[in-house]
VOTORGU-720640 format. One record per residue: y negated, z, x negated of N, C-alpha, C in turn. Coordinates in steps of 0.2 Angstrom, whole numbers, padded with zeros to 4 digits, always signed. Layout:
residues N
YZXYZXYZX...
***
This chain:
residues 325
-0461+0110-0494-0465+0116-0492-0470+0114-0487-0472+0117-0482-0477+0118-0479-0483+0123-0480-0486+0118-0477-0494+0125-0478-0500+0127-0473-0500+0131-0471-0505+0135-0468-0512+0140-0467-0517+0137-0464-0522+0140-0468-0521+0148-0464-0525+0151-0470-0527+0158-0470-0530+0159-0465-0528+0160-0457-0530+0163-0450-0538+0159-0452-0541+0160-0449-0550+0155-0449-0553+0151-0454-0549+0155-0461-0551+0153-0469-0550+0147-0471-0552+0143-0474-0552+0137-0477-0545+0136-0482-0542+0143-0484-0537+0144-0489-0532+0142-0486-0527+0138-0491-0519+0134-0488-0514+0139-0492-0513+0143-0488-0505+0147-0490-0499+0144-0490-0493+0144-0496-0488+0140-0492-0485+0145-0487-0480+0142-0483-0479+0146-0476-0474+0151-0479-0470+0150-0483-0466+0155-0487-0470+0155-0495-0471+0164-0496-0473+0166-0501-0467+0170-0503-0469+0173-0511-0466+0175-0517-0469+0182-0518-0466+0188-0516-0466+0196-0518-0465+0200-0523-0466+0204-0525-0463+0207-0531-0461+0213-0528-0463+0214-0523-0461+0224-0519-0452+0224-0521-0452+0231-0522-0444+0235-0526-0440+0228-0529-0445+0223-0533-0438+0220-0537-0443+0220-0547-0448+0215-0546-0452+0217-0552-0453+0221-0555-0451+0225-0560-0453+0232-0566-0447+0237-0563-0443+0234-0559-0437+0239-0555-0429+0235-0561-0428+0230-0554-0421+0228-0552-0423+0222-0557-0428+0218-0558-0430+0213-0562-0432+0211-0568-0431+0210-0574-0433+0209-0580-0438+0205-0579-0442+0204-0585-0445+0199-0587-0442+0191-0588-0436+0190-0590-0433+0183-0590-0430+0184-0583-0428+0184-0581-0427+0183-0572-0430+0186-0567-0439+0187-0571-0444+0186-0568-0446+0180-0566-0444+0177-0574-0447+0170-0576-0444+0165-0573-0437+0165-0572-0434+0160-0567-0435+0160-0560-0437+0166-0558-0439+0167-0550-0445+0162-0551-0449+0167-0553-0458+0163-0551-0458+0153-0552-0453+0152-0558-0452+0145-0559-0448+0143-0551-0444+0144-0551-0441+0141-0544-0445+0141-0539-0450+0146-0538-0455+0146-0532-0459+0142-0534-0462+0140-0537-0467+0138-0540-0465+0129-0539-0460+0126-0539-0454+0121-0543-0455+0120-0533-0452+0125-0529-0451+0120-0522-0459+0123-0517-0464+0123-0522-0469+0122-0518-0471+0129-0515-0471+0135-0518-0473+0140-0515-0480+0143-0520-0483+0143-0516-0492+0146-0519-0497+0150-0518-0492+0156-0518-0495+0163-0516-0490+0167-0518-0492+0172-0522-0487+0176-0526-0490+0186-0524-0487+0187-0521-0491+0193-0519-0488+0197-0522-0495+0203-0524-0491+0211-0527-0495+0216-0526-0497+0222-0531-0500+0227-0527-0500+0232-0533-0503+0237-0533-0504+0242-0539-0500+0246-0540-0496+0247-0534-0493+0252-0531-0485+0253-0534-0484+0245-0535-0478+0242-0536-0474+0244-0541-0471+0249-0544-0467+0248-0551-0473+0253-0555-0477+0255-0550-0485+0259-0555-0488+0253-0561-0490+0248-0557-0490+0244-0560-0489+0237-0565-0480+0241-0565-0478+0237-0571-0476+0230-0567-0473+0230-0560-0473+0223-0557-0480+0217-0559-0485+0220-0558-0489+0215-0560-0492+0211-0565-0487+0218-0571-0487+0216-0580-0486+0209-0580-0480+0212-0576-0473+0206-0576-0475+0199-0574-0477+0199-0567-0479+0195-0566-0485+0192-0569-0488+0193-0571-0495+0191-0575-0490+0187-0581-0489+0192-0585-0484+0187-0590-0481+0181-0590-0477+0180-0584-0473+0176-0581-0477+0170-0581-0482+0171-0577-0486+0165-0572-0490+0163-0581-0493+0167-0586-0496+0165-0591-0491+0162-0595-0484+0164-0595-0480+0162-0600-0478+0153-0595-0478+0154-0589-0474+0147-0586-0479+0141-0587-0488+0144-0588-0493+0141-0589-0495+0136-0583-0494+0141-0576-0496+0137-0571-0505+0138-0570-0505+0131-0565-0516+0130-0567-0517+0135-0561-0522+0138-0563-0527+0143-0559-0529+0141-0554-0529+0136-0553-0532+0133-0548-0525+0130-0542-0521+0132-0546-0514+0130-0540-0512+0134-0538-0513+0140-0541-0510+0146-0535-0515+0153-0533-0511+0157-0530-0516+0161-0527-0511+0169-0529-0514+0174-0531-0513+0179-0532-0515+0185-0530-0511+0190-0527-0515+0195-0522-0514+0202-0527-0516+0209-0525-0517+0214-0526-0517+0220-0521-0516+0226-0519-0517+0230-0514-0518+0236-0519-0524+0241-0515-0527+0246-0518-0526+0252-0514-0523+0257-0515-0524+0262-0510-0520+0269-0514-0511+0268-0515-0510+0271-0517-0509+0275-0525-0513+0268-0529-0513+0271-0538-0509+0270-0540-0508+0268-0547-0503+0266-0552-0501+0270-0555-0504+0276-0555-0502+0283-0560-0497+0286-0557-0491+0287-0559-0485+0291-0558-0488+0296-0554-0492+0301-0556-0494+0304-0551-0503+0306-0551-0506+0300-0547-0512+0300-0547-0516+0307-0546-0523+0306-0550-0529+0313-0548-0532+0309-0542-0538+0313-0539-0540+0310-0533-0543+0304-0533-0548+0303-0538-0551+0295-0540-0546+0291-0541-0539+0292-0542-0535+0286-0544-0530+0284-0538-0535+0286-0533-0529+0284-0526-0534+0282-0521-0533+0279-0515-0538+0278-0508-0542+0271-0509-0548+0273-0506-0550+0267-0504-0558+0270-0504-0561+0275-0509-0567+0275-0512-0569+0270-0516-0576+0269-0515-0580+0264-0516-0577+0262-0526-0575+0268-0530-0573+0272-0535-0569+0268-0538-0561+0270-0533-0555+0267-0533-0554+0261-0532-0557+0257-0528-0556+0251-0525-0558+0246-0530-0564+0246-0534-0568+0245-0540-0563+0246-0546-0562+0250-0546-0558+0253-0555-0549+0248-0554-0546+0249-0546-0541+0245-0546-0540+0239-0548-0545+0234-0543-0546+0229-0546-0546+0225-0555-0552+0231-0556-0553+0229-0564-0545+0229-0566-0540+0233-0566-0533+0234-0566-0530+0229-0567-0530+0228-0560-0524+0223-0557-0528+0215-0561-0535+0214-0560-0536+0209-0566-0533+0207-0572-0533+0214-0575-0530+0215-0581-0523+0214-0583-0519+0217-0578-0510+0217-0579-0509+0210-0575-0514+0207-0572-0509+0199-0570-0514+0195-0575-0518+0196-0576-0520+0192-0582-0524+0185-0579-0529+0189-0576-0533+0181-0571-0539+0183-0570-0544+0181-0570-0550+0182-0571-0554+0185-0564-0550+0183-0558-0551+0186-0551-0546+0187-0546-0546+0190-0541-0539+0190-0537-0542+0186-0531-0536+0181-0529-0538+0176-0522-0539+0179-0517-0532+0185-0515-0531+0189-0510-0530+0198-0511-0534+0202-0510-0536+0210-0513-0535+0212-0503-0531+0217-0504-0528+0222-0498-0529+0229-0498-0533+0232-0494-0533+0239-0494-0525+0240-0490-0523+0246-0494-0513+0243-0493-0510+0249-0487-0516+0252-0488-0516+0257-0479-0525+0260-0479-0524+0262-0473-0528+0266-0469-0531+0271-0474-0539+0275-0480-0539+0279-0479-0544+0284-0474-0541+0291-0472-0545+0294-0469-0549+0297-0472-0549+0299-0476-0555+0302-0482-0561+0299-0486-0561+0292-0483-0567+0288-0483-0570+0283-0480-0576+0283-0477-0579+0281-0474-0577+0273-0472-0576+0271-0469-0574+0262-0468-0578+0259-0471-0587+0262-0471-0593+0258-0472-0593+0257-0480-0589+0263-0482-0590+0263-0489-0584+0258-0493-0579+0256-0489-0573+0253-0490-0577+0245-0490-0578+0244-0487-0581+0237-0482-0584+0236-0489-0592+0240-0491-0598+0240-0496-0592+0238-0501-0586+0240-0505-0584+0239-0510-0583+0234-0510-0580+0232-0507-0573+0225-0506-0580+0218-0506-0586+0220-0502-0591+0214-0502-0594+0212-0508-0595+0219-0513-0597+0219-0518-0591+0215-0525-0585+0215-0523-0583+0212-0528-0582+0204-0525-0582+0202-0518-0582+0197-0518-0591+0190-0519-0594+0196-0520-0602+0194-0523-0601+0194-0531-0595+0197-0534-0595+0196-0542-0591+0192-0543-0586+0188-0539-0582+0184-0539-0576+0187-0542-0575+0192-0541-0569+0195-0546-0561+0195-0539-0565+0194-0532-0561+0194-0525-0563+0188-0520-0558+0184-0519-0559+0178-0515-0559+0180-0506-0555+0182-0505-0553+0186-0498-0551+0193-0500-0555+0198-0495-0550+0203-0494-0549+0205-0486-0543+0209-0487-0541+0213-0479-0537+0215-0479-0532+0219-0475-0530+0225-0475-0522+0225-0474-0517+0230-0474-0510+0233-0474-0509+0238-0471-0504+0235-0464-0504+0241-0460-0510+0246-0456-0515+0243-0455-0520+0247-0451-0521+0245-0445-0522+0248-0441-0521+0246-0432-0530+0245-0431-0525+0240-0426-0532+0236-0423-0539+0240-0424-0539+0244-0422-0545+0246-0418-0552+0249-0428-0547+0249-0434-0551+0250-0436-0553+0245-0439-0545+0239-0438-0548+0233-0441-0554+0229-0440-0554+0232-0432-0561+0228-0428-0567+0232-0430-0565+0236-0432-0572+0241-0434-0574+0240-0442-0572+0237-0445-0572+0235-0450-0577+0228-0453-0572+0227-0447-0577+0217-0447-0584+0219-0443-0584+0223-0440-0590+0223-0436-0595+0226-0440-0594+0230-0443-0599+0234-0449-0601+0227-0453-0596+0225-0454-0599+0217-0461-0600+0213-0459-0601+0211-0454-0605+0205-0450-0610+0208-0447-0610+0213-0445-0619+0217-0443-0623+0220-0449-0621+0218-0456-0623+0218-0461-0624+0212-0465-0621+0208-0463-0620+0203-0467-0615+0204-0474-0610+0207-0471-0607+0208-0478-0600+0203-0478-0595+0203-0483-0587+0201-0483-0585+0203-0479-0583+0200-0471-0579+0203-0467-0568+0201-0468-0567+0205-0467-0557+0205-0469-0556+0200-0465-0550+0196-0467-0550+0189-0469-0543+0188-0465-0539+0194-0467-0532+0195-0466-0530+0204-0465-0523+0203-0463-0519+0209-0463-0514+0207-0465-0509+0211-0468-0502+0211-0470-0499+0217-0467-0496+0215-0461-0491+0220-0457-0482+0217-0459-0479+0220-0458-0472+0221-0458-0471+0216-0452-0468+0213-0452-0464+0207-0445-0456+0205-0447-0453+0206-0439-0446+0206-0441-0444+0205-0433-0437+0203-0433-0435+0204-0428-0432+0209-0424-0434+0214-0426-0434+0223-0427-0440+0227-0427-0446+0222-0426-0454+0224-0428-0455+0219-0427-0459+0221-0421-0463+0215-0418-0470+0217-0415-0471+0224-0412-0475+0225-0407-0482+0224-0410-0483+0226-0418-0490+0227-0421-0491+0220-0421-0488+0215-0423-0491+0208-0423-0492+0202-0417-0485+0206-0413-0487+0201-0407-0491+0203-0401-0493+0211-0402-0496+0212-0397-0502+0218-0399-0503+0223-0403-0506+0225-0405-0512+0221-0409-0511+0217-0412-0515+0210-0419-0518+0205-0412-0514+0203-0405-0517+0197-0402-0522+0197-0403-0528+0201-0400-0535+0198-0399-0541+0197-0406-0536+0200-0411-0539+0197-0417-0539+0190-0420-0535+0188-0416-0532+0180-0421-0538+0178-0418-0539+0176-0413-0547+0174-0410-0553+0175-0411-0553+0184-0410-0559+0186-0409-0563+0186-0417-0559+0186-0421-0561+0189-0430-0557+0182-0435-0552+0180-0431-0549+0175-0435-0545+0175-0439-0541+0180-0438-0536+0185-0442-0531+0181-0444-0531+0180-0452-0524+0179-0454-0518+0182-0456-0511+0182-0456-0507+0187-0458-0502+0185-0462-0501+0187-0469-0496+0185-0473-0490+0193-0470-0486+0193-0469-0481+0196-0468-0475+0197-0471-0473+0206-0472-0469+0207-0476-0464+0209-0471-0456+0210-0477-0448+0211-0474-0447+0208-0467-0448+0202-0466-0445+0199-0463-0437+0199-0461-0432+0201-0467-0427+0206-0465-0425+0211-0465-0432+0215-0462-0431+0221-0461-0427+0225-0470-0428+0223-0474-0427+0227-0478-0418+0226-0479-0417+0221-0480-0413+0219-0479-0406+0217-0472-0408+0223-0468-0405+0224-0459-0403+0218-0459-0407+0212-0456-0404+0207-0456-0401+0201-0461-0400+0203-0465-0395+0197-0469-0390+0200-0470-0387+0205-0463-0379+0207-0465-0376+0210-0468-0379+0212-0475-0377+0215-0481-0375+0224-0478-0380+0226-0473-0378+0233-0470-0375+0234-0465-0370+0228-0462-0365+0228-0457-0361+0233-0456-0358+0238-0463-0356+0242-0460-0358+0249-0464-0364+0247-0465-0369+0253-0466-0371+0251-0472-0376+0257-0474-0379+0257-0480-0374+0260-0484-0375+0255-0490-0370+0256-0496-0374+0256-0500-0369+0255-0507-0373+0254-0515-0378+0249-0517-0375+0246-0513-0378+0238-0514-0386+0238-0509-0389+0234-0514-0396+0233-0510-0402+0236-0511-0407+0234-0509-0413+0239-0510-0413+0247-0505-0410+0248-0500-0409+0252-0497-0407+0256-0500-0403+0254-0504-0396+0262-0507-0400+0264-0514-0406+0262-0517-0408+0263-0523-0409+0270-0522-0409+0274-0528-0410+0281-0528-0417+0283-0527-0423+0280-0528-0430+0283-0525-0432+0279-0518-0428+0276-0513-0431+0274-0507-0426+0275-0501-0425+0283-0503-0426+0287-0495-0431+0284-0492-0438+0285-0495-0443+0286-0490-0442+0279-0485-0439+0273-0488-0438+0266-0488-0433+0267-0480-0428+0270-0483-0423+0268-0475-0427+0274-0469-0429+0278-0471-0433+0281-0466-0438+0278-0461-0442+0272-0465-0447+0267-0463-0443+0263-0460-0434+0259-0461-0433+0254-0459-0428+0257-0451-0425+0261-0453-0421+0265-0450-0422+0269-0445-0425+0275-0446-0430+0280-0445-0422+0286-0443-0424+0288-0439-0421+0294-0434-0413+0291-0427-0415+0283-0430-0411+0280-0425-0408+0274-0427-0404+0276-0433-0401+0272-0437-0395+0267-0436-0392+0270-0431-0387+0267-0429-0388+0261-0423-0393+0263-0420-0396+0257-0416-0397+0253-0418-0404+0253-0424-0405+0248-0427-0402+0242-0431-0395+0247-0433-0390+0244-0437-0385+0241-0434-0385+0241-0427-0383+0238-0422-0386+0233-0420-0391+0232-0418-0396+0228-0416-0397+0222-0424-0396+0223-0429-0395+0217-0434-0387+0214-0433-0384+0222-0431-0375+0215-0433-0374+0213-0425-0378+0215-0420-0378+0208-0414-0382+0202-0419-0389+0204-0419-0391+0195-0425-0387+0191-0428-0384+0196-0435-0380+0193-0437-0372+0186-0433-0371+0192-0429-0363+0190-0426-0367+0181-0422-0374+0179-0421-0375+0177-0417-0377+0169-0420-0380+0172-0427-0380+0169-0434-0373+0165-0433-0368+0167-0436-0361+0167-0436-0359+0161-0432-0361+0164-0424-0359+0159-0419-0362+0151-0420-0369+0152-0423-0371+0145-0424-0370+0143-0432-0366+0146-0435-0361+0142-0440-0369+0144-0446-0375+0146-0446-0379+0150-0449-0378+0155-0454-0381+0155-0461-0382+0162-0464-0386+0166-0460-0386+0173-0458-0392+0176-0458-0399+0177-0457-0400+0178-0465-0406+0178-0468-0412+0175-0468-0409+0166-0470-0413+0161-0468-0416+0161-0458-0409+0162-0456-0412+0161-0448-0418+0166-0447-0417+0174-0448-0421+0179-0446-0428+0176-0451-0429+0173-0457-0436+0172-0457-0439+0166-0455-0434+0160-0452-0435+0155-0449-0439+0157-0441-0438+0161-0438-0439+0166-0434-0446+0167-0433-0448+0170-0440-0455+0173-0443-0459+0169-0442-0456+0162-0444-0461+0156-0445-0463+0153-0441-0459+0154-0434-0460+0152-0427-0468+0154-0425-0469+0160-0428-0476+0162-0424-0480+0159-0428-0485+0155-0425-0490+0150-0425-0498+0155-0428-0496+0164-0427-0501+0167-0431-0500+0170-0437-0493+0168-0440-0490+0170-0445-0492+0164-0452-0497+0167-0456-0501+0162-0461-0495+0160-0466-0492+0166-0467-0487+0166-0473-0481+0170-0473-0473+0172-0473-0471+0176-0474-0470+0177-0482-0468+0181-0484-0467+0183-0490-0461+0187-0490-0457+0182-0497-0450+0183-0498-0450+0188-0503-0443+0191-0505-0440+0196-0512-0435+0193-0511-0434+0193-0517-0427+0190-0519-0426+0191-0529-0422+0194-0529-0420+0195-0535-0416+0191-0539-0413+0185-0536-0409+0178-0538-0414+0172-0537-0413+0168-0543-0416+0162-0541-0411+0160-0534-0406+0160-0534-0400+0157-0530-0403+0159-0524-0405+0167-0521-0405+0172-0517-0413+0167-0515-0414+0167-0518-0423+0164-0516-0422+0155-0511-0419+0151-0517-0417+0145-0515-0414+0144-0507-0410+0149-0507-0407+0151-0499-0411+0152-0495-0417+0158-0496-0419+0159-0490-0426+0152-0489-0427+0148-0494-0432+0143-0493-0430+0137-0487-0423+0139-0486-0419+0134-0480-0424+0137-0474-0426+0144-0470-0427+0143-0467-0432+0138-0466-0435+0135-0468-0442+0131-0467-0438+0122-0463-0429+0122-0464-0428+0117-0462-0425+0120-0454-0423+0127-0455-0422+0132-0447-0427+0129-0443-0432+0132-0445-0436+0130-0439-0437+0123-0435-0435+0119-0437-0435+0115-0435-0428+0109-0430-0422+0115-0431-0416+0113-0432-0415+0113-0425-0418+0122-0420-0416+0123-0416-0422+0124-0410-0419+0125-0402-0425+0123-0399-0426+0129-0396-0431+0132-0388-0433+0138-0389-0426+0142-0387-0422+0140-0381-0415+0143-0380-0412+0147-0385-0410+0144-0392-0408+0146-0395-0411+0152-0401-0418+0152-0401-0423+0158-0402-0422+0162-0398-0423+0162-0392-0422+0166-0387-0416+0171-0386-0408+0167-0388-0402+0169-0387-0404+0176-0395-0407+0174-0400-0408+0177-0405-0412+0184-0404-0416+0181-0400-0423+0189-0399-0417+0192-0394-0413+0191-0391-0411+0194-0385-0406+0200-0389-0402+0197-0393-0398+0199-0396-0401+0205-0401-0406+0205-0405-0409+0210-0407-0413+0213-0405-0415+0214-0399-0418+0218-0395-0415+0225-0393-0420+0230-0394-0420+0236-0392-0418+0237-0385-0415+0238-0384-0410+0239-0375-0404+0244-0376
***
């Protein structure tokens, strides 16, 4: 495994992390929870990301369990949290956003269901418009003054409030955001590699990054479309291929089986190469995997030997191929 610090932060992420989005308290029991998180844990991955949001959250029961039953030290790994959209089936107003309220009560939560005395990385998991940023900042500073939050920062929020953010808490002296977690793929590019640039600098911005295959698009599985099979085709994540897909589905599903076919030509799986890809980018702290096989996990840990395998031509023959044209 490799390790990378947390964008400016003294924190060592391994370079590939462990998810639980649409597989824990879903597709994933608690004993082949247990063999996941052990396999991760076994080839050196030490950051376990989840969210409130996840499963309502029964995901992070799970995980808590898991990591308490496998009896890993506290001080080995690192576990995250995101606050925004509530865990109640269908949340009252305090039990959603990023009020000083919500952001406070989650955490105590998420505490509770992973079963740790603090969270190492806490994410506001979107943008709210119905609370002040300064009051979002004041919460998140106050839990990492009670040590109940090591790092926080943000999911999916575009630059401009991210920068407004940190500038509030350093002209305060308050916990300025640490990180963002955006989407990155090679279908999803523009918010990381050019929207995020002058944060890595100017604020120090780390990124743990999700779907790295697009939600599965690139590992081939929806070559000739969305089927039964996969996180795509589950009965409640319309909203999901709307997000990976949108209004122009055939393109994009195009745009993966050129990757694919290219994959193929270099005698490659997939999956591995498109996250191998992700790890290229020198501001990407972490990617973060799903995988619901220990096997399916093991596989994609190969990327970490990709990146190394091959030079920039053959990156290049890859971005070309999945490119919007």
């Amino acid at each position: 495994m490799q390790y990378r610090r947390l964008g400016a932060s003294g924190l060592q992420l391994s370079a590939l992390s462990f998810g639980a989005w649409m597989t824990f308290g879903r597709q994933v029991g608690r004993g082949q929870a247990r063999e996941l998180v052990a396999a991760a844990w076994d080839h050196g991955i030490n950051f376990f990301d989840n969210a409130e949001a996840y499963a309502n959250g029964e995901a992070e029961r799970v995980m808590g369990d898991v990591i308490a039953d496998l009896r890993l030290p506290r001080d080995g790994y690192c576990v995250s949290s995101k606050v925004f959209f509530g865990a109640a089936e269908d949340p009252r107003p305090t039990q959603r956003g990023l009020s000083r309220k919500h952001v406070v009560d989650a955490c105590h939560a998420a505490l509770k269901r992973l079963r740790v005395d603090y969270l190492d990385l806490y994410y506001c998991h979107r943008p709210d418009p119905d609370t002040p940023v300064e009051e979002t900042v004041a919460a998140m500073d106050l839990l990492v003054r009670q040590g109940k939050v090591l790092y926080w920062g943000t999911s999916e929020w575009p630059e401009a409030l991210i920068r407004e953010a940190a500038k509030f808490a350093r002209t305060h002296h308050l916990a300025a955001p640490t990180m963002e977690q955006p989407q990155y793929n090679l279908l999803h590019r523009e918010r990381v590699e050019l929207e995020y640039a002058p944060l890595y600098s100017e604020l120090g911005l780390g990124t743990t990054t999700w779907s790295p295959l697009a939600s599965g698009l690139l590992s081939g599985k929806y070559a000739d479309g969305i089927h039964r099979e996969g996180r795509l085709a589950q009965p409640d994540a319309g909203w999901l291929q709307r997000l990976v897909v949108g209004h122009s589905e055939e393109r994009r599903l195009e745009r993966a089986r050129r990757f694919v076919a290219v994959a193929a030509e270099l005698g490659e799986k997939p999956a591995p190469l498109a996250i191998a890809w992700c790890l290229r980018n020198p501001h990407v702290s972490s990617v973060i995997l799903g995988a619901s096989t220990p096997a399916q996990l093991r596989e994609n840990l190969g990327a970490l030997e990709l990146v190394r395998r091959y030079d920039e031509p053959v990156w290049r023959r890859l971005e070309v191929a999945a490119a919007n044209v």
